[in-house]
C-alpha positions as CSV (number, residue, x, y, z in Angstrom):
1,X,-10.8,-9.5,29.4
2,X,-12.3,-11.8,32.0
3,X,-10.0,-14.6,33.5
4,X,-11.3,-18.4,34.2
5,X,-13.0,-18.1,37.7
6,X,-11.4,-20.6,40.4
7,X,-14.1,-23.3,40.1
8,X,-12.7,-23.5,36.6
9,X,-9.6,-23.7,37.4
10,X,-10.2,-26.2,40.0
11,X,-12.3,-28.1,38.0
12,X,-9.1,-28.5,35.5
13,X,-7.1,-29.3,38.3
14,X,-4.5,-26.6,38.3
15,X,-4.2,-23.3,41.2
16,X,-4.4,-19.4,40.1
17,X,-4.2,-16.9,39.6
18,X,-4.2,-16.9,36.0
19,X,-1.9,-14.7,33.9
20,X,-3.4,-13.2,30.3
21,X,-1.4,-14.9,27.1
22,X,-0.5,-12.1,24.3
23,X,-1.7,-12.6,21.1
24,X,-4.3,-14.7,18.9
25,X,-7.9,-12.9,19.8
26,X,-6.5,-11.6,23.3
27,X,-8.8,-14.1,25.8
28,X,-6.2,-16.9,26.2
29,X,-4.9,-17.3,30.2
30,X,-2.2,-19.8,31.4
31,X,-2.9,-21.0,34.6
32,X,0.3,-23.6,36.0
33,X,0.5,-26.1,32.8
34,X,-2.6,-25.3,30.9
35,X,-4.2,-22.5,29.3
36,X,-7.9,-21.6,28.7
37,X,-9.8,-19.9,26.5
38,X,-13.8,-19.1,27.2
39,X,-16.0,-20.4,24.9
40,X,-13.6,-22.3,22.5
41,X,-16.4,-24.6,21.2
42,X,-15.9,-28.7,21.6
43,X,-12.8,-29.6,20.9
44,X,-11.6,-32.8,19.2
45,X,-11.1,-34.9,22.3
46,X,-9.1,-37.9,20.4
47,X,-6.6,-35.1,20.3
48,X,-5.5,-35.8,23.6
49,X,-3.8,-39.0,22.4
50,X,-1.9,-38.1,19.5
51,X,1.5,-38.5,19.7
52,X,4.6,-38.1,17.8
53,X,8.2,-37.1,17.6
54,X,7.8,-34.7,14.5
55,X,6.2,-32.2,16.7
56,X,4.8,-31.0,20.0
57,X,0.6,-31.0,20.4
58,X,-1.0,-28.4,22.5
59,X,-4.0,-31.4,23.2
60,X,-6.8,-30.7,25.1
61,X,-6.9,-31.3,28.2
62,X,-10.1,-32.5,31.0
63,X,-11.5,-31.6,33.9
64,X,-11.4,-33.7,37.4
65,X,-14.7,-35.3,36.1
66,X,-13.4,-35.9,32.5
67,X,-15.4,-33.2,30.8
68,X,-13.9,-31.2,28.1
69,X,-15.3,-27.9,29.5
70,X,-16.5,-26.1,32.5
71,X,-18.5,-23.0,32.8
72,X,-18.1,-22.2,29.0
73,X,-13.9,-22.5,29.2
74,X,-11.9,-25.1,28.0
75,X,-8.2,-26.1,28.1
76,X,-5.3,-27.2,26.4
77,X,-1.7,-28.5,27.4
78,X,0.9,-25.3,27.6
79,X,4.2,-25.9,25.4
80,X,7.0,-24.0,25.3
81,X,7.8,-21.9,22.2
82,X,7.8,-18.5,20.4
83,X,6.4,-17.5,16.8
84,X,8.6,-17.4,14.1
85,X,10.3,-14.8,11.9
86,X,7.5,-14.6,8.5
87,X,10.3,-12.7,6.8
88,X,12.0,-15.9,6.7
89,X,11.5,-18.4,3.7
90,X,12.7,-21.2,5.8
91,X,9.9,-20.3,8.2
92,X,7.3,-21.5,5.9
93,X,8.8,-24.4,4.9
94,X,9.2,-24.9,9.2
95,X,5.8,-24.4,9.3
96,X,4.0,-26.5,6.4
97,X,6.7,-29.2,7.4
98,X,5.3,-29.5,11.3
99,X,1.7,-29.4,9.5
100,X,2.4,-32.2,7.4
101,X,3.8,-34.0,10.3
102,X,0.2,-33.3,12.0
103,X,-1.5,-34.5,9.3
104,X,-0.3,-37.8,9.5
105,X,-0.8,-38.0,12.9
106,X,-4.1,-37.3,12.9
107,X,-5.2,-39.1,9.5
108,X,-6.8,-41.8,11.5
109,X,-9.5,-40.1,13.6
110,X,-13.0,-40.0,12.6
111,X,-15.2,-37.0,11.3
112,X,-16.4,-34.3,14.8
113,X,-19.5,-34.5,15.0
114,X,-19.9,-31.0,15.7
115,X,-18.6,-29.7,12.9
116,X,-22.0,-30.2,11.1
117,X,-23.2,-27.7,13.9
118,X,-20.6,-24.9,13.8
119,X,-22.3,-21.5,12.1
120,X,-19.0,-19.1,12.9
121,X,-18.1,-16.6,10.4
122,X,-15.0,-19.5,9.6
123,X,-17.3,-22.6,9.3
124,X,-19.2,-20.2,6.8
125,X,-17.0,-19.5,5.0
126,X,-15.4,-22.6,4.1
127,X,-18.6,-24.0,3.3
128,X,-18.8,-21.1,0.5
129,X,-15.3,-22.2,-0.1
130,X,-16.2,-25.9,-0.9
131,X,-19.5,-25.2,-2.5
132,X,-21.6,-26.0,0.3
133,X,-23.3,-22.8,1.0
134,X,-24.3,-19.7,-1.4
135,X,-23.2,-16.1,-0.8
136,X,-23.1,-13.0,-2.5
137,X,-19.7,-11.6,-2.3
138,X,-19.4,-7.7,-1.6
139,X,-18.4,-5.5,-5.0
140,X,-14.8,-5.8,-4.0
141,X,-14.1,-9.2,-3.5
142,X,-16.8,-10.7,-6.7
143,X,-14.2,-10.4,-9.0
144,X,-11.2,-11.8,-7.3
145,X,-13.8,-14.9,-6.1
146,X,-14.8,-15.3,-10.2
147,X,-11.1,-15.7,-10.9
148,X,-10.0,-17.8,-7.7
149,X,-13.3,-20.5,-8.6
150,X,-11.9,-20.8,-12.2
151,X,-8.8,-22.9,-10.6
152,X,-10.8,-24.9,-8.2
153,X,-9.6,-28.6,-8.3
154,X,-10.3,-31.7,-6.5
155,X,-7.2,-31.6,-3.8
156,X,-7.8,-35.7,-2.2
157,X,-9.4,-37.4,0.6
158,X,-11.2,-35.7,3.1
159,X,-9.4,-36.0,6.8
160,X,-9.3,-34.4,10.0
161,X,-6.9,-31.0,9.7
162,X,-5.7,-27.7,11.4
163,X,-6.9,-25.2,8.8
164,X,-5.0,-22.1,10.9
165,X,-1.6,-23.2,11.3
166,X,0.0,-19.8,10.0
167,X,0.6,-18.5,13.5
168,X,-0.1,-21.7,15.6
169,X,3.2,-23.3,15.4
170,X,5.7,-22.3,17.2
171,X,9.1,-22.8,17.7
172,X,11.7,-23.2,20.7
173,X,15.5,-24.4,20.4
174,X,16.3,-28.1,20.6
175,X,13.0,-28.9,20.4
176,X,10.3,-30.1,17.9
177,X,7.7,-27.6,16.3
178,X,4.4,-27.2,18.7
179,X,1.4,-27.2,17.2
180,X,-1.4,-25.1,18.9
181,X,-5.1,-23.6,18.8
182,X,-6.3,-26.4,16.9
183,X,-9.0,-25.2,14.0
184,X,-10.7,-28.4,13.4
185,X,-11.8,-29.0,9.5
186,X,-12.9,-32.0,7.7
187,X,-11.0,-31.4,4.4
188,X,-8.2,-32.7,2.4
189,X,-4.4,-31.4,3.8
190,X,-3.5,-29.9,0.6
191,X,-6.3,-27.3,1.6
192,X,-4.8,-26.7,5.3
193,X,-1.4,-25.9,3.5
194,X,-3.0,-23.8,0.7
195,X,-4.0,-21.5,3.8
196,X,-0.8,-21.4,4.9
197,X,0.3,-20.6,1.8
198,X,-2.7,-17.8,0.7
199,X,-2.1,-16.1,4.3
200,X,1.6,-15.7,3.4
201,X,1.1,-13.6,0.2
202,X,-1.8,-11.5,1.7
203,X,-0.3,-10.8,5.3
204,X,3.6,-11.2,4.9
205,X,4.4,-10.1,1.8
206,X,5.2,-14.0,0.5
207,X,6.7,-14.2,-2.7
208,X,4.7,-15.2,-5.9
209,X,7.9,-18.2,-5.8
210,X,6.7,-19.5,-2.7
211,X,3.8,-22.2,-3.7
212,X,6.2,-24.2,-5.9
213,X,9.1,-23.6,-3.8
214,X,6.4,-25.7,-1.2
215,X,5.0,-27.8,-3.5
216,X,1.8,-26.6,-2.7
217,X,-0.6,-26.3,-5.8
218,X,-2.3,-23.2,-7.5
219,X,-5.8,-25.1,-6.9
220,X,-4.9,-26.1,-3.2
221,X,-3.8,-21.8,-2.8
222,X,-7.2,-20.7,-4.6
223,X,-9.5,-23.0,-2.9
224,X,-7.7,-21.1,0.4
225,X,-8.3,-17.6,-0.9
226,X,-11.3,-18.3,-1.5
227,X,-11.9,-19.7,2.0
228,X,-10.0,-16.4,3.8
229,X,-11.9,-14.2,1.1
230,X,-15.8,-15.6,1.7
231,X,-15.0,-15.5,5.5
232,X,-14.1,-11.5,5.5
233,X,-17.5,-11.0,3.2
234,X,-19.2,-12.8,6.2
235,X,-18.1,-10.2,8.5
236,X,-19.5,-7.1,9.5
237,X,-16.5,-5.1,12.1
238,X,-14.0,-4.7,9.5
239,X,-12.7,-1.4,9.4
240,X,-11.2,-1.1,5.9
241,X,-12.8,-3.9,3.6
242,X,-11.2,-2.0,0.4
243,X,-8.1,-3.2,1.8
244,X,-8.6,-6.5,2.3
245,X,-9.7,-7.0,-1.4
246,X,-6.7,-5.5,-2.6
247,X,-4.8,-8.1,-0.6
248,X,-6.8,-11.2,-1.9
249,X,-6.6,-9.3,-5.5
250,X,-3.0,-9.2,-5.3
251,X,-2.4,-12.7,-3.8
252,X,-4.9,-14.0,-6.8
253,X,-2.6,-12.5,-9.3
254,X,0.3,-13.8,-7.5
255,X,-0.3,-17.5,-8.4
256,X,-1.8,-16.4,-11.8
257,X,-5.1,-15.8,-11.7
């Protein structure tokens, strides 16, 4: 791990040293109210002006000359807050609550350019997911991905939305939900929550109950698996992909498919 040099954190304004952040993908740092992240990609800047009392934004935040990065590391606002207990039902509810209340917030701001330019393994494969790019899917996962596409709906306007909120909201008492690590995508909402929803019943051993008891549809959860699925077969440093297509197999059956 290699922290933000201190022109970077100059540049944002803000002293070192900087202290490494657990979790995510491990290259986060929090230096005095922000933390950085090396080569994050643009961020949405209009971000930076949201505001509500639903929930807490980790918005990006600018350097001294109003640039959104410097030396190939951006930042974003710190907030207060601790992940949840996914043993919980109520956390899921907690969680696609504070990404509804997101969603609305952010229903006016145009399209990111830059998303036409992202080729990550997650840009890739939600373009598989919506049609917009071909793949062959490995052995294990063509099955599962012939099953998931015969549920594939329509799910509503197109928006700006956080397609990762699973472990990027976070919680801390007496205040509202923060919502963090913004994973920009220009989809409908119902899509954002079927992730939610898909990574629930192949991580944390979600209950089949669980879509209806969120109102989130079997189309909106399939398009999802799908999504989580096509990005996996993009990969190539994944230790056990048997066990990965056992998970999607058994969250497909889950919502009956």
């Amino acid at each position: 791990m290699i922290a933000p040099p201190a022109a970077v954190l100059y540049a944002f304004g803000v002293d070192g040293p900087a202290r490494a952040l657990a979790g995510g993908q491990g290259t986060s740092w929090r230096a005095g109210d922000l933390v950085f992240k090396p080569d994050a990609g643009p961020g949405v800047a209009a971000l930076a002006d949201v505001r509500s009392a639903e929930f807490r934004l980790a918005a990006p935040a600018r350097t001294r000359e109003g640039f959104s990065d410097c030396a190939g590391w951006s930042a974003t606002r710190w907030v207060e807050g601790a992940e949840p207990d996914y043993s919980k039902a109520s956390t899921w509810h907690d969680i696609i609550a504070a990404g509804r209340a997101f969603h609305r917030a952010v229903a006016h701001l145009e399209r990111p350019a830059f998303l036409d330019a992202r080729q990550d393994w997650w840009a890739r494969g939600d373009r598989v997911a919506w049609g917009e790019r071909s793949t062959r899917f490995r052995p294990g996962f063509a099955e599962v991905a012939a099953r998931l596409t015969t549920a594939l709906e329509p799910l509503g306007r197109d928006q700006l939305v956080h397609a990762d909120l699973t472990q990027n909201v976070l919680f801390a008492p007496g205040l509202p939900p923060a919502v963090i690590d913004i994973s920009p995508y220009w989809r409908p909402p119902a899509y954002a929550e079927g992730v939610v929803v898909a990574d629930a019943l192949c991580w944390h051993d979600a209950p089949p109950s669980l879509p209806q008891a969120l109102g989130v549809s079997v189309p909106a959860v399939a398009r999802a698996l799908l999504f989580r699925m096509a990005t996996t077969n993009e990969r190539d440093d994944l230790p056990d992909v048997r066990d990965e297509a056992r998970r999607y197999d058994r969250a497909a059956t889950a919502v009956g498919l």
